[in-house]
Every structure is written in C-alpha cells, then in structure tokens.
C-alpha positions, -999 to 999 in steps of 0.1 A, spaced: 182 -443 -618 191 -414 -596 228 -402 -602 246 -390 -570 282 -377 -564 286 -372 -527 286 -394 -501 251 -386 -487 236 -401 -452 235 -398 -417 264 -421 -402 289 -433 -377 328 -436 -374 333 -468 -364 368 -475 -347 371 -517 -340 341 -526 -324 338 -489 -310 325 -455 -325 334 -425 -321 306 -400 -297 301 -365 -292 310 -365 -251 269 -351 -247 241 -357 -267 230 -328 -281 262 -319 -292 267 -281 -278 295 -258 -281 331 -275 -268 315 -310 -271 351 -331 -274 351 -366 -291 353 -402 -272 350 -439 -279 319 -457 -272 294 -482 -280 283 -479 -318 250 -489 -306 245 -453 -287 222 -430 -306 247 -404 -305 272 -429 -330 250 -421 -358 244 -386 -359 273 -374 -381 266 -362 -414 296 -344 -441 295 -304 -451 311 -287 -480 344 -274 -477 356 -246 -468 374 -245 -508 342 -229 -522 344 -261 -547 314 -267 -566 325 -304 -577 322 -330 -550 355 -330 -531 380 -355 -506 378 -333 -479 350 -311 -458 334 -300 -426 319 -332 -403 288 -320 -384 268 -336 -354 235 -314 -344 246 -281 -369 280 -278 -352 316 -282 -367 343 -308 -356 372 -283 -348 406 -295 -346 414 -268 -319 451 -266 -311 451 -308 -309 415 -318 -288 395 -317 -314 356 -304 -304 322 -293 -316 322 -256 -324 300 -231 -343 308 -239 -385 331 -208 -397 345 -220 -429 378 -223 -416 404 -247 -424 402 -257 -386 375 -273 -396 382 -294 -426 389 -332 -426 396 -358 -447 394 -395 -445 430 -416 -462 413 -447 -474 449 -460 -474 453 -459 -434 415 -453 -436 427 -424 -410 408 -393 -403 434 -363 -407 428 -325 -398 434 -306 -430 449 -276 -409 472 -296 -384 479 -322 -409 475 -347 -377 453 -373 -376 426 -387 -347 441 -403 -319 435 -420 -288 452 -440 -260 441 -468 -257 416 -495 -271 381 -501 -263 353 -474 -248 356 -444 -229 391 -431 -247 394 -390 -251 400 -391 -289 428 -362 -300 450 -355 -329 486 -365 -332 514 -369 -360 499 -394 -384 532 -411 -385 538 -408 -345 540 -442 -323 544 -455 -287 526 -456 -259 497 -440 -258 494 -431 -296 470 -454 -313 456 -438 -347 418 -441 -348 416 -459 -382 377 -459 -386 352 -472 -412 328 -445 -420 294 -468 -413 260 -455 -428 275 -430 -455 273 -439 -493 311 -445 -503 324 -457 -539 352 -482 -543 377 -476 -573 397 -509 -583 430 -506 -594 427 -516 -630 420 -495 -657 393 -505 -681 402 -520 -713 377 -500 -733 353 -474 -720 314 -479 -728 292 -452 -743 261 -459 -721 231 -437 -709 252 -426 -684 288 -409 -689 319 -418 -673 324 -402 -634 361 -399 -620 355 -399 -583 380 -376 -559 403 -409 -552 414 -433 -577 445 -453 -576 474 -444 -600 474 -474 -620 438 -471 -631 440 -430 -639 430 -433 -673 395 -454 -675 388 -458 -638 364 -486 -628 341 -493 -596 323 -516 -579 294 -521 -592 261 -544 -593 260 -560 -629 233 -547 -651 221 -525 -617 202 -554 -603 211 -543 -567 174 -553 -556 176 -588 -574 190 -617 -548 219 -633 -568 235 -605 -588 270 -608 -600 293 -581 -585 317 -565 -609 342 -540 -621 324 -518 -643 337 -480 -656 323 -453 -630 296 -436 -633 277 -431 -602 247 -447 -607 231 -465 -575 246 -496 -586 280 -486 -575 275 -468 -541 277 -487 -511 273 -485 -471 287 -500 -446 269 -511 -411 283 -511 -380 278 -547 -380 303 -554 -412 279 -556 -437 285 -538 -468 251 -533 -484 240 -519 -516 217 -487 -512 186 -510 -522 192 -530 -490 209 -560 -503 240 -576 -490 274 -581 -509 277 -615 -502 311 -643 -507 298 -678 -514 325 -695 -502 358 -697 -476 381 -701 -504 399 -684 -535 378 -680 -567 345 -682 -550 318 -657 -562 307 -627 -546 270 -612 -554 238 -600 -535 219 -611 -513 192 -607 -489 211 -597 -455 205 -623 -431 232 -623 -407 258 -643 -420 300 -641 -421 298 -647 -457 281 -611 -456 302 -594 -431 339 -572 -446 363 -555 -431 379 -528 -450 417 -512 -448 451 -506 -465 425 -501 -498 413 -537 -497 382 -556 -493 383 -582 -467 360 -613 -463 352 -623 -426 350 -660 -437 386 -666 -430 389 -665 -392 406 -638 -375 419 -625 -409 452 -647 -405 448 -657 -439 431 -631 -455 403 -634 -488 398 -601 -505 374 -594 -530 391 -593 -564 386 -587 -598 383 -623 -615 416 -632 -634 429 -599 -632 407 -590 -667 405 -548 -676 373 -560 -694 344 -539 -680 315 -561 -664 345 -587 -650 327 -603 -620 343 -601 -590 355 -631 -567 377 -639 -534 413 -637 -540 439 -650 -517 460 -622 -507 488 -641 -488 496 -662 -521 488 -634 -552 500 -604 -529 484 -575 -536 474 -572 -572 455 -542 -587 421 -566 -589 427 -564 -550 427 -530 -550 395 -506 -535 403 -471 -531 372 -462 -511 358 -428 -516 342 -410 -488 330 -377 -511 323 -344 -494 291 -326 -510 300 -294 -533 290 -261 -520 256 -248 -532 248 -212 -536 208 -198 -532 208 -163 -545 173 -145 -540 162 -115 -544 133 -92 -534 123 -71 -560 108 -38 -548 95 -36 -520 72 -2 -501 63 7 -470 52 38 -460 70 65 -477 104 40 -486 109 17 -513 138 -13 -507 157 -43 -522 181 -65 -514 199 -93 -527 210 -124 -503 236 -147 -516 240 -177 -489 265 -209 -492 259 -245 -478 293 -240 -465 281 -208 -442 291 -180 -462 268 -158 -468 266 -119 -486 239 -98 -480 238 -63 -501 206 -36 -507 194 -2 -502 168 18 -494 154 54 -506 133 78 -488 111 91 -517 88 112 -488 86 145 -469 105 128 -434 129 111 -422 128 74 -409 144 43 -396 140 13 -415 152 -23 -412 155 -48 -439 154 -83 -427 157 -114 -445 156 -148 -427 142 -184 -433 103 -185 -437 104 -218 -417 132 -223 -396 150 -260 -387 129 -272 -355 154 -260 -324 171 -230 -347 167 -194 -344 175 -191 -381 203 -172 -396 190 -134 -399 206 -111 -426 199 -75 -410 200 -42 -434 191 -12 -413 197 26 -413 179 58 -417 166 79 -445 160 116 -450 134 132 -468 123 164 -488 123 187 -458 152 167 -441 188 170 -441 208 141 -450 206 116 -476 177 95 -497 195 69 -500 212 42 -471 229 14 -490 247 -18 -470 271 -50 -486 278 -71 -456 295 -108 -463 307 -131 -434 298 -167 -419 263 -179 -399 269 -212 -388 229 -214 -386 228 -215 -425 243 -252 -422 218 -257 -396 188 -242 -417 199 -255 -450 176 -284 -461 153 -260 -440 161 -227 -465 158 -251 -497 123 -261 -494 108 -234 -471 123 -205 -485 133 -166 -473 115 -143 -459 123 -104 -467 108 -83 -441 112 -44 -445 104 -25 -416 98 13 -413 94 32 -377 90 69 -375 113 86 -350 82 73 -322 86 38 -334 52 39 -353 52 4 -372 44 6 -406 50 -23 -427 68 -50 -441 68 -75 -471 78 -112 -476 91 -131 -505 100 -166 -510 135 -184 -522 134 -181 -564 101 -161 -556 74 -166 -579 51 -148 -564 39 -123 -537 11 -115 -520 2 -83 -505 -14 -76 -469 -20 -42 -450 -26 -53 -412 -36 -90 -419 -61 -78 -443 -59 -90 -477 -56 -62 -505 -46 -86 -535 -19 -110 -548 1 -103 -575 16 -137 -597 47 -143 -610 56 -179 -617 29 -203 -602 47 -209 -564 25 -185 -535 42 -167 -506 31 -147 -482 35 -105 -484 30 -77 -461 29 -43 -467 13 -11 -467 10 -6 -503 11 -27 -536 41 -36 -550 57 -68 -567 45 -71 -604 23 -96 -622 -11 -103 -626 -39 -98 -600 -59 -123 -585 -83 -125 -557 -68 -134 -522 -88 -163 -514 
C-alpha cells in the first residue's frame, strides 16, 4: 500500500452547483477568478504548491496553481500571476466554514451573488450584507482526509505508524482517528466504513466529485444504506444513486438521502465508541446535536517543499575548467553558485548554464546563468570568476515533475574575444554518469553510477570507468 501525505490530484473548487474558473483558458498573467459551470474544462485544472514556509512536512496552507501560475490575492481581486514565494500567494482552506482565506490579507473568497458568471474577490471572512456572499467551496478531485472527533481508546502497533494530519479537532488531539475503509478493502463492494487511528494509508483518503460522490481512491463509492438513523455506511460500486451522494460543511458529513437537508443524517461514529475499527453509520443530527462521532475535520494538505541539489563535477573546455552547484525548491526558490578558472595563456568569456534537459511541453525552462570572464598567464586580471546568485523562477513550478525525471543540463560555454565557440558539457539531476563529445563526435563515456547522460566538451573530464560510446 502506497503511503501519501499531501492532498495530491488535479481538481476543482466547487461552490453550490458552480465552480470556480480562471476568466481564460490557458490561464495567463492577470487571469481573475469567476463562477461557472463545473462541467467547463477549465474547473478542473487546479492543482496545490508548497508553501512559501520552506516546510518540509506536509502543511494547511500553500500556493494553488492553474497552467504553472500562482492565485495572487492582489490588493483584494485575487488573479493568476507568475509564483514568487510570497505570502500573496498562500491560501488555506477552513474546513469549519470550508472557506478559502488569503494567508496575507487574512480575507477570504467572495462573490456577489449566486449562480454563474460572479467576479469572485476577497473580503472580511466575517463581513455580511448585500453583495458579500463567502465562496464556501468543496475542493472536488483532490485526495482529503477526514479526522473524527474522538480520540482512540487505544492506539494499534500495525505495519504502519500513527500519522497526525495538519487539522485535527481538539477533542481527539491525543490518538486522532480517520476515516477509514476497514481492513483496506476500498476495492471490495460492501466494506464497512470506520474510525480507525490515522495513518495515511489509501484506505483513508478520499475525493470528492463534483457530482457529490465521495469516493475512495480505488474508485468505490462511500455509500448510506438507508434514509434513517443507525443505518450502515460502506462501499460500493458508484452507480448514481442519493444514497452515494454527500455534502460536506461546518466539519460534518451529510447524507443526500434526507431531502433538502431539512433534517439532516450525518455520518457518525456508531454509538459514540473510541474503539478503533468502530463502523460508521447515519446519525440524526437534529435529535443527538453535534456529537464528536459527528465530527469530520477534513484535511485539504499542501505538499512539503522538495529540494534537488546537483552538481556538475568538473567540467573543461578549452583552456577553463568549471563547477557549479544548483540548489532548486518545488516552491520556486532556487540558488545557483560556481566558478570558473582560467588555467591558460588568454583571456576568455565563458558562460555556465544549467537548465532542464527536457523542458514541460509549452515552457522555456527556468535557466540558471553563470557568466564572466577569465584572465590568463599573459593577461591582466584574475584566474578566477566566482558567482552565488539565489532568487525565485516561477518556471521551476512549471518544470518540476519535468526536472525530476528528465534531469539538468550543465552547459559551460567558452568564446574567445571573436566569439569562437568552443565547448560545453552536460550532466544529469544526481548524475551518474557523463558522456563526452567534441563536435557531435563521440570521444568516450565515462561511468559513474549506472544512469547515461549526454556530455559535450572539448576534452575529457568527469571520472569513472571508460566504455565505448555505442
């Protein structure tokens, strides 16, 4: 069983029986928010960035993204910008209110009206009257765990530790427990739903459509078997019916079976029981209240920030040997540092490139640029040109699934003062090994580590052993 702790997926923002669009599809620079059909392509193109905190644990809060671009919250009209790892940029969903609020503003997402076409902006999250109606949305297509509000009794030493997601409620702290499939038989039809510790095993993450269904991420349905209190709740094969369909807000589970939601059935924790594996049924929350077996904080979990560090080894070209080091952040950061020595008679420019080997399809590709000029024997000036530049690419984010399994290319580059073109090398992400051309003609490859890259330059460098090039 795969363990994940971030709410992974492609999804929507569902608000009613609307969704919230980018204003053009492809999203571009100032692309503002509005309401819309969820059944418009551009519904379902959100997906969830690290934060801006440099956290490396899964977190509440992070950067929302449609075509490599950053939801801004922009003085109050929120809009699609280039990502700069600012707190501009950083949201987080309240499963309480199940409103999205700005982390910078402290506002919330707002529009003016219900139904389609409404411009969506932020206001006080406690504001009312005319014209303020807080976009409380159901994040639809994302993986989200749901922590009940009792504790467990006992904890259970399994193949799989305990996992305390971002949100929990307060009166189950100590032993939190989530929804879960019993015994992980999400693909089996007629699987008990319970409460069982959390450990964020694919038995206890779940995704809602934006037709209500709540479905396991095998593709089953949480299903109620029945319009009344104490009926069962397990999976099923979705087919369509009310039994399958919930509606989720103020941190409760509700069943479409009861018409309207006048009377609303919420899923529950059967007799109240802090036992781990207690199934789950419908409760009655206009005669029990709001128990803590009623209780489902759901947790919309940002991914951590991951960090690639490669590096290039030594690298020649003409009469220059270079290296650099490129640190780069899912979150956009990025620090690039090397240097280059002249170890010749002359002087020459050089440039020290490193960019992805195989950019996203309709990226340039984020490129890390190291450049100067060294001196040599018969030369004033130095040997030695040495750079450290940090900042924020927003085409990282773009390139980033692109970048972890296509890799980096270094690229050193030496001109004479006429330009001549001499060389250049490159070198994959954790490079293994590197392969050495001179004018598309193959010289030899040199192996480090069983993974093959491609490697230009006018002399031999790298280390390892030699092989032939075919």
């Amino acid at each position: 069983m795969a363990l994940a702790t971030t709410s992974s997926g492609t999804g929507a923002f569902q608000f009613g029986n609307n969704c919230l669009l980018p204003t053009q599809s492809p999203a571009a620079s100032g692309t503002q928010l509005v309401t819309g059909s969820c059944s418009d392509a551009s519904a379902t193109g959100f997906t969830l960035g690290p934060s801006d905190s440099d956290s490396t644990v899964p977190t509440a809060q992070g950067t929302i993204l449609v075509n490599g671009l950053c939801l801004d919250a922009n003085g109050g009209t929120p809009r699609f910008e280039a990502c700069s790892a600012g707190a501009s940029q950083e949201w987080t969903w309240d499963p309480m209110t199940t409103e999205m609020k700005s982390i910078s503003t402290g506002e919330c997402l707002t529009v003016g009206a219900f139904g389609p076409g409404q411009s969506v902006s932020l206001a006080s999250c406690t504001a009312s009257g005319p014209g303020l109606i807080h976009v409380g949305v159901t994040p639809a297509g994302f993986d989200l765990m749901f922590v009940n509000g009792i504790a467990a009794s006992s904890t259970f030493n399994g193949p799989h530790p305990p996992y305390t997601p971002p949100t929990v409620p307060p009166s189950a702290s100590a032993n939190p427990q989530c929804l879960d499939v019993f015994l992980d038989s999400e693909t089996l039809p007629n699987a008990p739903i319970d409460n069982f510790q959390c450990n964020a095993t694919n038995a206890q993450w779940f995704r809602f459509t934006t037709g209500g269904q709540l479905q396991t991420l095998a593709g089953t349905c949480v299903t109620a078997l029945g319009a009344s209190a104490g009926a069962g709740v397990q999976v099923e094969t979705c087919n369509g019916s009310t039994g399958q369909q919930w509606l989720y807000g103020s941190e409760h589970l509700y069943s479409a079976l009861d018409a309207e939601f006048v009377a609303p059935f919420s899923l529950d924790v059967q007799n109240e029981s802090a036992a781990p594996l207690t199934v789950t049924d419908l409760g009655d929350t206009a005669v029990e209240g709001a128990p803590a077996g009623q209780t489902w904080a759901a947790n919309l979990i940002w991914p951590a920030e991951q960090t690639i560090v490669v590096s290039s080894g030594n690298m020649f070209a003409q009469e220059e040997e270079g290296n650099a080091t490129l640190t780069i952040h899912s979150n956009g950061k990025f620090e690039y540092k090397g240097g280059v020595h002249d170890f010749g008679a002359g002087a020459d420019y050089f440039t020290l490139d490193a960019y992805p080997t195989a950019p996203a399809a309709g990226t340039r590709g984020p490129i890390f640029d190291g450049h100067g000029q060294v001196f040599g024997t018969f030369e004033p000036g130095s040997r030695d040109s040495n750079w450290d530049a940090t900042g924020v690419d927003s085409e990282i984010i773009a390139n980033w699934q692109a970048i972890q399994s296509g890799g980096i290319t270094f690229r050193l580059h030496v001109a004479t003062a006429v330009g001549t073109d001499i060389g250049f090398v490159a070198l994959d992400v954790g490079v293994a090994t590197l392969a050495i051309f001179t004018g598309g003609e193959c010289i030899n490859s040199v192996v480090n580590n069983s993974a093959t890259v491609s490697a230009y330059s006018d002399q031999q460098g790298g280390g390892g052993v030699q092989i032939n090039c075919n």
